[in-house]
C-alpha positions as CSV (number, residue, x, y, z in Angstrom):
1,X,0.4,7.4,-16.8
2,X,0.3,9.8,-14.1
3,X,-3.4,8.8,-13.1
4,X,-2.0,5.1,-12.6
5,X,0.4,6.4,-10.3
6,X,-2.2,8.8,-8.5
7,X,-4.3,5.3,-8.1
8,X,-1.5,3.8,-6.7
9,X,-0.2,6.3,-4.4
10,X,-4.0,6.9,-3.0
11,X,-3.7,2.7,-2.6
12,X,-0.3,3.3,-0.3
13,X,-1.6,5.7,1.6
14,X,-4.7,4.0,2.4
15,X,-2.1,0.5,3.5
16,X,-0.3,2.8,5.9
17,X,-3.7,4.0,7.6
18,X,-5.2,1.0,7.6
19,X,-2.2,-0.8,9.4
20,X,-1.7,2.2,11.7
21,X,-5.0,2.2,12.9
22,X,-5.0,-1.3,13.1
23,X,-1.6,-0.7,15.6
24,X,-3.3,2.0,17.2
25,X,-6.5,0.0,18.8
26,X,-4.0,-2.7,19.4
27,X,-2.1,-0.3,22.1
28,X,-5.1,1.2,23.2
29,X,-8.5,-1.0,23.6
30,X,-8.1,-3.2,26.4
31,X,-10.7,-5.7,24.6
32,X,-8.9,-5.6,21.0
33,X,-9.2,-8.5,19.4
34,X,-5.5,-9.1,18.9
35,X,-5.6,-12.0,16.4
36,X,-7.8,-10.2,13.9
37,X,-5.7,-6.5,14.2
38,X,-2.9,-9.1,13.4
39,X,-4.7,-10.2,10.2
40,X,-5.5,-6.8,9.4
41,X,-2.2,-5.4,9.6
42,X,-0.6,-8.5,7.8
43,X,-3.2,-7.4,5.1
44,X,-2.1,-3.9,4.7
45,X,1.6,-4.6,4.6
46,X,1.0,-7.1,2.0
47,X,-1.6,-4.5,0.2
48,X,1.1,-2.0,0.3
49,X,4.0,-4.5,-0.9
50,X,1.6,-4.9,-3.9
51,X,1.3,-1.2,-4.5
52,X,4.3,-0.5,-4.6
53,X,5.3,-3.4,-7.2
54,X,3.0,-1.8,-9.5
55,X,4.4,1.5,-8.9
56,X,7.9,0.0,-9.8
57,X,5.9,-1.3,-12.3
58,X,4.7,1.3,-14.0
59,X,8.2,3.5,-13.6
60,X,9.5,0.8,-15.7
61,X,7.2,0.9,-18.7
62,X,7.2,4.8,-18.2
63,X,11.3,4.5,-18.7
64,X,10.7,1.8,-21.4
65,X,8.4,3.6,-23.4
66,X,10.7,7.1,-23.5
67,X,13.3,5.1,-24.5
68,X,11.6,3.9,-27.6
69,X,10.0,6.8,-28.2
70,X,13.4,8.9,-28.1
């Protein structure tokens, strides 16, 4: 089970890069392509909304199976 949850914390971090470097060349280029970084960052927070379903996910069957277990 931890491996799941190494994947799926690799898979937050990777959202929260993506959508600050997204927010970055926003304030920065003068040429940025603001409707596309606008795509790209609704992308990462809905990546990251996904991630961390499955994390809550996977704490629930983690808690499910100890209590069948024990």
């Amino acid at each position: 089970m931890s491996e799941i949850r190494t994947h799926i914390v690799a898979a937050l971090q990777a959202s929260t890069v993506r959508f600050e470097a997204s927010a970055k060349r926003m304030a920065e280029e003068r040429k940025a392509d603001f409707a596309a970084e606008l795509v790209n960052q609704k992308r990462a927070a809905i990546e990251f909304r996904a991630n961390l379903a499955a994390l809550k996910t996977a704490d629930k069957m983690t808690k499910q199976l100890l209590d069948i277990v024990a």
